[in-house]
N, C-alpha and C positions, 0 to 999 in steps of 0.2 A: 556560611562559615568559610571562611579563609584558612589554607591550609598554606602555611612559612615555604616556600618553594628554595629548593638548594641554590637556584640560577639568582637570588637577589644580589646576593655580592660581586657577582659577576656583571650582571648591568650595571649597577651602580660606578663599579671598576673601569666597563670600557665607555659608560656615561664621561669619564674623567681623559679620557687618552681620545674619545674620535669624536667631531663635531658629528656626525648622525649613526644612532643604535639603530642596527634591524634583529629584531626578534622575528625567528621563521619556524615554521614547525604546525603541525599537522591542524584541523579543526577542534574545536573545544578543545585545548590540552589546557588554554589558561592563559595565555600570552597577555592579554588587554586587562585581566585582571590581575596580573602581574606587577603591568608597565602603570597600572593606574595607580594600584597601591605603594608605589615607590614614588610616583612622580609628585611636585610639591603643589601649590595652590597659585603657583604662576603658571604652570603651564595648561595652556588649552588643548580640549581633546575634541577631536572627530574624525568619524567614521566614513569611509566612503561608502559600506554596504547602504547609507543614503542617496536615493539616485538622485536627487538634487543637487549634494552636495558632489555627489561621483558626478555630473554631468558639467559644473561648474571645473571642476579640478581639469577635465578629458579637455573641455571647451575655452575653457581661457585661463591656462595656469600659473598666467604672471598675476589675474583678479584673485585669483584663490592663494594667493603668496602675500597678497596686501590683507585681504581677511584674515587669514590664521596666521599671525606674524609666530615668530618662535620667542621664548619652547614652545614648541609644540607635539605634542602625540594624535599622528597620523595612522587611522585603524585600515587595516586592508591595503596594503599599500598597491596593490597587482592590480587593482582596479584603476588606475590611472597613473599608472608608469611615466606618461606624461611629464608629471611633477616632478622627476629626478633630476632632468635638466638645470631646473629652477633651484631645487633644492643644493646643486652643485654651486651652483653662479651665488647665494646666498649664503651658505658658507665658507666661500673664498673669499667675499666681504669682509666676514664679521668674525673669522677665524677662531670663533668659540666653541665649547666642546659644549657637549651636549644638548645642542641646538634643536635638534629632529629627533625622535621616537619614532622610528617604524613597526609598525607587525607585519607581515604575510603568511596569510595561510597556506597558499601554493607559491611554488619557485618555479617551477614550466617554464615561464620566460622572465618572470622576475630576477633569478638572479644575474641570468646575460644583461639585463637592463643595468640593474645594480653596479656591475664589474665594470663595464663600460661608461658609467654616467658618474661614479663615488668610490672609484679606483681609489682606496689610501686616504680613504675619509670616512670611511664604515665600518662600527664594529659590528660583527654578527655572532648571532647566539643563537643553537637549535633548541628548541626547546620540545620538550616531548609528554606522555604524560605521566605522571606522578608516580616516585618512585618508592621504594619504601622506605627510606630513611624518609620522607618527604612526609611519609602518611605515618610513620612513628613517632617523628620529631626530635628526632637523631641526628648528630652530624652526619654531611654528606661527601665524601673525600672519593678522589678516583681510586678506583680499585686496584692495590697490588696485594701480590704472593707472602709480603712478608709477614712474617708468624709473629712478631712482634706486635704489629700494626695490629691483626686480628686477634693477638689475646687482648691486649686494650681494650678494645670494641667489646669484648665477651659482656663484661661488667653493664657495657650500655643498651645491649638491642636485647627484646625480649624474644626469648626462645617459640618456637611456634613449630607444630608439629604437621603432618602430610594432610589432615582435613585443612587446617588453617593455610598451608602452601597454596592449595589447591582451589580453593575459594579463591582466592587472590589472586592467580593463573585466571579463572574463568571470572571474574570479574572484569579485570584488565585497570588500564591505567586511567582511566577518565575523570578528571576531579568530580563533574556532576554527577558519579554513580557511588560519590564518599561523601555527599553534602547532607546540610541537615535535614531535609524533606526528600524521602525515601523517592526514587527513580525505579520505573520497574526495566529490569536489564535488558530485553529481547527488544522494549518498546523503544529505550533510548538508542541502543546499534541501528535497527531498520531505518531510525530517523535518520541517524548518522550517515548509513550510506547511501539512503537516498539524496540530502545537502551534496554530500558527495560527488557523486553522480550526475545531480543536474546543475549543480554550480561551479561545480571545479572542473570535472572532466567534459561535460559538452560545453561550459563556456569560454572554457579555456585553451582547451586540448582539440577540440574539433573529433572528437572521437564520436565517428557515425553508428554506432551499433551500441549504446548504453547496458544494455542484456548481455552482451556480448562480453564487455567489461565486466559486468558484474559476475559472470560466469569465468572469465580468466581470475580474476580476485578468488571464489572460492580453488579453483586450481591451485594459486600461489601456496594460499593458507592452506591447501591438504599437503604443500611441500616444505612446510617451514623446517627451517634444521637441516637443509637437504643440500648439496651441489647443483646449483644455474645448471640445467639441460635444455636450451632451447627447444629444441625439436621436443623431448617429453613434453615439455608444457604444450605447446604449441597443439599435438596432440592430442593432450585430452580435451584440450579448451576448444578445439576443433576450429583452429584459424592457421597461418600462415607462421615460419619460424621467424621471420624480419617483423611480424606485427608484435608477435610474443614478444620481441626482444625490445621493441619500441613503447610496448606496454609496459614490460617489468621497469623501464626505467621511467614512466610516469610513475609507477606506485614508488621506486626508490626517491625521486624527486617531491612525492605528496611526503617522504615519510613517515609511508604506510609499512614499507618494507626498510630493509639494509643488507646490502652485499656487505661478505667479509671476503677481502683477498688472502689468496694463499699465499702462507711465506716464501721466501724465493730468496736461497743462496746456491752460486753455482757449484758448490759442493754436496750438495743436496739436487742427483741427477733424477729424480723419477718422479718428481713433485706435478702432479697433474696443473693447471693452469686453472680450468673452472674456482670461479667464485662460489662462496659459499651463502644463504639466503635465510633469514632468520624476517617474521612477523614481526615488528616490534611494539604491538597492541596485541597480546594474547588474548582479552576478552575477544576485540573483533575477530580474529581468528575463531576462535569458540562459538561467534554466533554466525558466521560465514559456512562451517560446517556445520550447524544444527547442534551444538554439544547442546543438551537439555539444563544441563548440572555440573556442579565438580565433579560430584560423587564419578555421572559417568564418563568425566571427560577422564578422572585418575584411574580409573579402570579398563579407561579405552585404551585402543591402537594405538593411538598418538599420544601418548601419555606421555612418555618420553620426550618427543620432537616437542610438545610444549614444556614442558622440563627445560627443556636445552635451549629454547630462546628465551623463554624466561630470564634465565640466569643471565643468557647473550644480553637480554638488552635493558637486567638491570646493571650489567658493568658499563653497560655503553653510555647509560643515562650519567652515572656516576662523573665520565669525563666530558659529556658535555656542558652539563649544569656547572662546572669549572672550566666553562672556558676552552677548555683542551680539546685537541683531534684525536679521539680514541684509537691510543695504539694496539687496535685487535686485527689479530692474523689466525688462521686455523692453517692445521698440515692435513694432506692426503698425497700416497703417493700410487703408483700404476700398481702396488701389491695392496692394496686395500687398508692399509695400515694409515688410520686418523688420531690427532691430536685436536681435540673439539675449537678451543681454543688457544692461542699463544698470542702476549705479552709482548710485545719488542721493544724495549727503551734502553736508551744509555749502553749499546753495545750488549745486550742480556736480551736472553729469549724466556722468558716465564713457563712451563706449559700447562695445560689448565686442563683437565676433564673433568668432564659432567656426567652426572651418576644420579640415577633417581633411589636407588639404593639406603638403605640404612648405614650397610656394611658390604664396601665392594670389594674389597679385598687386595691383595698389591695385584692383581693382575689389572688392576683399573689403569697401572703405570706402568705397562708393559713398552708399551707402544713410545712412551717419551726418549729410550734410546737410539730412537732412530735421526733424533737430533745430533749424538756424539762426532758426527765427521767433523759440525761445523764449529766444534770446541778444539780439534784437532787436522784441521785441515791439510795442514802439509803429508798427513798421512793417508788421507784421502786423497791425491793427488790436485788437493788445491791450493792454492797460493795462501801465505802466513797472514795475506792480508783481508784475509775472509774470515777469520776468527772471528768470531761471536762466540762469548760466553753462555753458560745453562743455569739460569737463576733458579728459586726454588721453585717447587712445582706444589701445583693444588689439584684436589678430588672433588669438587664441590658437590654435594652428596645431601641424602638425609641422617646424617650422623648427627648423634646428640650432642655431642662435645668436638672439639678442638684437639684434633690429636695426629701425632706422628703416625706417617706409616713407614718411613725408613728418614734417615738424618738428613734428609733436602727435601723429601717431598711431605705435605699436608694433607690430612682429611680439615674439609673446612664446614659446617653447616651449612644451605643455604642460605637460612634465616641469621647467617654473620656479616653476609654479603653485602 
């Protein structure tokens, strides 16, 4: 079963503007089943995870330019990087657009290949996995604050209550675990990160200690939702704070994860600097700590922190599958005072919290005044020219309905989202 993916109109788009697509983004999320279901009946496809054809591509990639002439769809693109030379010198020939289809499962050195070999001849598209307008069959638009925009929406997405959230949370986003012949969930993650592990990070990454990995991976996931603490992680993972940091940014690069930066205007003095770290596969999180269930993942500790990336990273899908660089930023400052997420576009700060709640009450929006210097900045002794506006604000919550809780800010369902 094919499930309509938001990202199709998006390839097809920058199919039209760049002579070679690369689709990047995590294992299984879907990329090849994607790019195949779009592509027409002239274009050839192949895979390098063939080592014949990957040793052809590594070994003589002017003979594998005369074989697979374009269109073409190129599977795996990271396995013979090689090719991008050729694939440059062949599109400055024929100066046609959509000439080359790439995937990549890992970017580790694929994309410094990329930037340097198809500088301004690449369009890229991350693709992640499947979100829920994807798997309701809903339009899928980047996420804003506007209450407009989300009563519209009310009419189309079907309401879904804290067992139905929470399935969905510990299921996670993987198309094979929504297909028509039932996947048992524990069985398809262990496979996952083992592919993982011995394909990606030891043949790619040179990462001498696989166990090691894997035991940082569950650290990350018991930190999701949380502020980048090198030294913590590093800690419990029981390795080095330079390795930690060279690790988190293989799983940001598989990903597996995504930093959010903090917002930053120089009228806003006390803004801590750490990044913020959100799972953005809640299933694999869920099976990296052992959650057995929903039941007892909504009941557990981290109920919350999965709550909170959840919503993180179905806004974030919402702007990739468009194309877009998600503009999400979180606030914390040295008084402990956080806004989960914010919004930055067009001069306007949006601010967002997250609430596993039914009914959080206005103290959910306690904390979004601490935005006010930067709507009045000369009074904060900062220059006029640091104004940024306070757009509306959301509660994303498990509220049944759609409703004000003072004349700018929203309570919004998650299930609106």
């Amino acid at each position: 079963m094919y499930i309509t993916r938001a990202a199709e109109s998006t390839v097809l788009k920058l199919s039209e503007m760049f002579p070679v697509l690369l689709v990047t983004g995590p294992r299984q999320v879907g990329k090849t089943t994607l790019l195949q279901k779009l592509m027409g009946p002239d274009r050839k496809y192949v895979t390098l995870d063939d080592p014949d054809v990957r040793y052809l591509a590594k070994k003589d990639p002017a003979l594998f330019m005369q074989r697979y002439t374009p269109p073409v769809l190129i599977d795996e693109i990271q396995y013979a990087t090689e090719l991008l030379p050729y694939i440059k010198m062949s599109v400055d020939r024929s100066h046609r657009k959509g000439d080359f289809w790439l995937t990549g499962s890992q970017v580790f050195r694929l994309m410094k290949d990329v930037s340097e070999s198809l500088a301004g001849r690449v369009g890229i598209i991350n693709l992640l996995g499947l979100s829920d307008a994807e798997l309701g069959g809903y339009e899928s638009v980047p996420y804003t604050t506007d209450p407009e925009r989300l009563m519209a929406r009310l009419g189309a997405v079907q309401e879904r209550g804290l067992n139905e959230i929470y399935t969905r949370i510990f299921t996670g986003s993987m198309p094979a675990l929504y297909g028509d012949t039932p996947v048992d969930w524990e069985t398809y993650y262990r496979s996952y990160v083992d592919t993982y592990l011995q394909r990606d990070i030891r043949d790619l990454t040179q990462v001498a200690d696989e166990m090691a990995f894997f035991n940082f991976m569950t650290v990350v996931a018991a930190h999701t939702s949380k502020p980048v603490v090198y030294e913590e992680l590093a800690n419990a993972a029981g390795i080095s704070a330079p390795t930690a940091k060279k690790w988190l940014s293989i799983l940001v690069s598989s990903h597996i994860i995504a930093l959010v930066r903090p917002y930053a205007n120089n009228v806003l003095k006390r803004v801590v600097k750490m990044p913020l770290m959100h799972f953005l596969d809640t299933g694999l999180a869920a099976y990296l700590l052992k959650w057995g269930s929903p039941e007892a993942l909504e009941r557990g500790a981290m109920s919350g922190a999965f709550f909170e990336s959840y919503v993180f990273s179905e806004i974030y899908k919402s702007y990739l599958n468009a194309g877009r660089e998600p503009p999400i930023f979180y606030y914390r400052d040295k008084d402990q005072k956080e806004i989960d997420l914010l919004l930055y576009q067009n001069g306007t700060v949006y601010p967002i919290e997250v609430k596993k709640s039914a009914s959080p009450g206005k103290t959910s929006i306690k904390n979004f005044s601490v935005l006010n210097p930067i709507s009045e900045p000369d009074r904060f002794g900062g220059m006029q020219e640091l104004k940024v506006e306070i757009g509306t604000g959301n509660v994303i919550c498990m509220a049944r309905d759609l409703l004000p809780v003072d004349e700018k800010n929203w309570y919004v369902p998650v299930w609106l989202i």
